[in-house]
N, C-alpha and C positions, 0 to 999 in steps of 0.2 A: 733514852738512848740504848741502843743494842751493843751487845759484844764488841769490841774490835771499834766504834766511835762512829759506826756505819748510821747513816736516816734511818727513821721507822719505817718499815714496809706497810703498805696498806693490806686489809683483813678480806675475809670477803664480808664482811658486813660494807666496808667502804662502797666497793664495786657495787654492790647490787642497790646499795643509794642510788650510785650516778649514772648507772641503768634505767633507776624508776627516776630520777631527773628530767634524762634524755626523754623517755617515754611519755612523758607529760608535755614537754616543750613540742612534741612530736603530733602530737592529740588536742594539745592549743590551738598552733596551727591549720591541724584536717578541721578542727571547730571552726575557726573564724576564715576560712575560703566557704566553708559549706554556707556561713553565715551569709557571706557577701554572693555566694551563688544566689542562694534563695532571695536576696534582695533584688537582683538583677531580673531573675524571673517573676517576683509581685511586682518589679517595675514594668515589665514589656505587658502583664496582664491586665496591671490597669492604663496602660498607653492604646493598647485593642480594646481594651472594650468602653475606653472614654470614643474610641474612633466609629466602633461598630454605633454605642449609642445612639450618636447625630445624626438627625437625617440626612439626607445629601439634598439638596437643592437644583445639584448641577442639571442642567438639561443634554441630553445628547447631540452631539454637533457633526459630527462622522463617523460613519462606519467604514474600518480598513479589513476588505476583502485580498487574501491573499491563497490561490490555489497553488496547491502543489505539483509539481508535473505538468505546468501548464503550457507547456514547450513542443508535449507530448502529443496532448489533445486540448482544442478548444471544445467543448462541449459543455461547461461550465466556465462563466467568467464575472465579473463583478455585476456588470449589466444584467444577466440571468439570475443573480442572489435575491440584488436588489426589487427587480419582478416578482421573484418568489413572497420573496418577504412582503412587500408591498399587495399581494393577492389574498396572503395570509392575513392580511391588517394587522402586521405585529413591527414593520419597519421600525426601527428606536429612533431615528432621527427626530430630534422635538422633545422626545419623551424623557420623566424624572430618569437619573442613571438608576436612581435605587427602583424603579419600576420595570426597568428592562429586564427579559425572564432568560436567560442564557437558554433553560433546557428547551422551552420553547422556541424559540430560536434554530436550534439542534434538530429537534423533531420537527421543525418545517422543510428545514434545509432537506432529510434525509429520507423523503420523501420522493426525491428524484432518481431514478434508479443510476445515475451518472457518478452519484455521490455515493464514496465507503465509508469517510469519518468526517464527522463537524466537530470543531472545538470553537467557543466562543468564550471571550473572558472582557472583562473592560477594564480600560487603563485609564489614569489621573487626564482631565481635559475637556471631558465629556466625549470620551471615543471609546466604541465597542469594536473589538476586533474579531475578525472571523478566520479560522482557516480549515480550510478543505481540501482533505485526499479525495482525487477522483479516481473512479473505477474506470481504467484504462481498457476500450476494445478491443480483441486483437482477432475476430472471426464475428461474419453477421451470416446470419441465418435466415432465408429465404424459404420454407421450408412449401409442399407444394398442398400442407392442409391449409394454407393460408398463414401458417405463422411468420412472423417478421420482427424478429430481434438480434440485438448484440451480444456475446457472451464475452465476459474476461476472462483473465489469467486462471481464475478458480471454478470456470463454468458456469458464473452468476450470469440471469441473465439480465440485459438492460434495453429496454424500450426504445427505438430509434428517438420519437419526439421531434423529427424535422432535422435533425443530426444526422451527418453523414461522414462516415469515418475511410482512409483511403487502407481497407484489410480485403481479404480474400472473401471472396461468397460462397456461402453452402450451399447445393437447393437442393432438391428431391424428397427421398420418404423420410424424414428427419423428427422423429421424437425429443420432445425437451429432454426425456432421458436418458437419449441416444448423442445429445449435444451435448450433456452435460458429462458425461462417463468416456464417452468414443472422441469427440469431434475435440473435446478440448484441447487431447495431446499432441493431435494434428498442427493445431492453431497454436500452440505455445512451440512447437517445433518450425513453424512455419516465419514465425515472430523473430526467434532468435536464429535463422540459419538466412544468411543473406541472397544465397544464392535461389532457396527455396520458396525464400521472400518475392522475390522480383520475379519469381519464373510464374508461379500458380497462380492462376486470377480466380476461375472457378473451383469449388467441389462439389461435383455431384454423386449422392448416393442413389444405388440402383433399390429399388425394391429388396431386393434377393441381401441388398447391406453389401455389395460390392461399391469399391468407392474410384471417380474416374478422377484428372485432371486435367481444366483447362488451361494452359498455356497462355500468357501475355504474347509471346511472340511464336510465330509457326502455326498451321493449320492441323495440328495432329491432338487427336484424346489419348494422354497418360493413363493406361488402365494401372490402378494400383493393388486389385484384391482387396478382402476386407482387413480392413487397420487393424495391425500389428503394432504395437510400440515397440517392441524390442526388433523387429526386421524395418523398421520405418527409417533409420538412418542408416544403414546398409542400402537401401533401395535408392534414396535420393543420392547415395555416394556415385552409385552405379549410374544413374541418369547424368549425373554430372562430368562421368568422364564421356558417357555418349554423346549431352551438348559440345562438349570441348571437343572430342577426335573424330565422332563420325559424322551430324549433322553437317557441319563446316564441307566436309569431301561430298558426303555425296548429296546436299544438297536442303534445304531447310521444309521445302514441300516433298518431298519422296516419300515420304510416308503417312497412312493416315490414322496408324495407330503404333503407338509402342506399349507395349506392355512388361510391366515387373513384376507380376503374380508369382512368377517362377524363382526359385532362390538360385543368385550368381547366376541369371541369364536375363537377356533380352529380347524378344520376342515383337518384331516390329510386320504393318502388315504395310504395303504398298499402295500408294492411291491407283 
């Protein structure tokens, strides 16, 4: 007992006991969750690789073709997979699952210049699944050394194959280099502006690389100069209020050329 009849106060020997107490019960615990971690992860390792093990026996019963964007463009569809595959002699249908080769699979499919990405994986049932981004057209090229293809959105190009897409035409002196660098920015501005959409059916490049447009409706050549991308949606702005105010007055055939070469003017010539 202390002075005055008061408890004994504790020391600090006491405290630093029931620190190193605490600290134990503390380290128990982080022991035995790490313990039951580690049991849980030896469990799932030998539950794979009891599964990897076995051979599969299953045979393949369906393949689920699923394209992306196919609302877009038919140009790839389950029927044309199945072809593919079936040309390749690698169709899985029939076949052990564990013999079906995914990547092969992949490199048949991407073979067709229509196609950007293959993904195949198989699920429980005997079903391989396929699915496929397609490279969407948006400009074919006609060009007048004989060449004849589609390009998309990045200038790739892709081989008709009996495909026919409802995009604008190019023809003239057209280099794949010149399709790919030049003509691309035209066709994704073309793709995404509605009006520019439905108006232009043709483009022809001149020799000299001036560029003209045919028209869907009215008998007149859009002379456009050689493409600019930065003056190219100023230009169609400008065309666009001429379809709107002055075609309508004075007439849809008056004229047998307009031209935009010139900045902030129009320049039309008279049939």
């Amino acid at each position: 007992m202390s002075r005055g009849g008061g408890k004994r106060l504790s020391g600090p020997s006491s405290a630093c006991s029931q620190r190193h107490v605490k600290s134990r019960r503390i380290a128990m615990k982080t022991f035995f969750k790490l313990l039951v971690l580690l049991g849980v992860v030896a469990y799932l390792f030998y539950v794979f690789a009891d599964i990897s093990g076995k051979r599969d026996s299953t045979r393949c019963k369906e393949v689920n073709v699923i394209i992306v964007d196919s609302s877009y463009a038919g140009f790839i569809n389950a029927d044309e997979v199945v072809r593919i595959l079936k040309k390749e002699k690698i169709y899985p249908v029939g076949q052990l699952m564990e013999e079906v080769n995914g990547d092969s699979l992949e490199k048949a499919l991407e073979k067709n210049s229509f196609v950007s990405i293959v993904k195949c994986y198989k699920t429980p049932g005997g079903r391989v699944n396929i699915n496929i981004s397609q490279r969407l057209p948006i400009l074919r090229i006609k060009a007048d050394n004989g060449d004849d293809y589609y390009i998309d959105n990045k200038g790739v190009a892709m081989m008709p194959e009996n495909y026919t897409a409802d995009v604008a035409v190019a023809t003239g002196r057209i280099s794949k280099r010149y399709a790919a660098k030049n003509l691309v920015h035209l066709a994704r501005y073309l793709h995404t502006n509605d009006f520019a959409n439905d108006l232009v059916e043709q483009i022809n490049v001149a020799p000299d690389g001036r560029v003209a447009f045919i028209p869907r409706i009215g008998c007149q050549v859009i002379q456009m100069g050689k493409l600019d991308s930065l003056t190219l949606r100023t230009q169609m702005q400008n065309l666009r209020v001429f379809y709107d105010k002055v075609l309508p007055t004075v007439g849809w055939n008056t004229y047998r050329e307009i031209s935009l070469e010139f900045n902030n003017q129009i320049v039309c010539k008279k049939n």
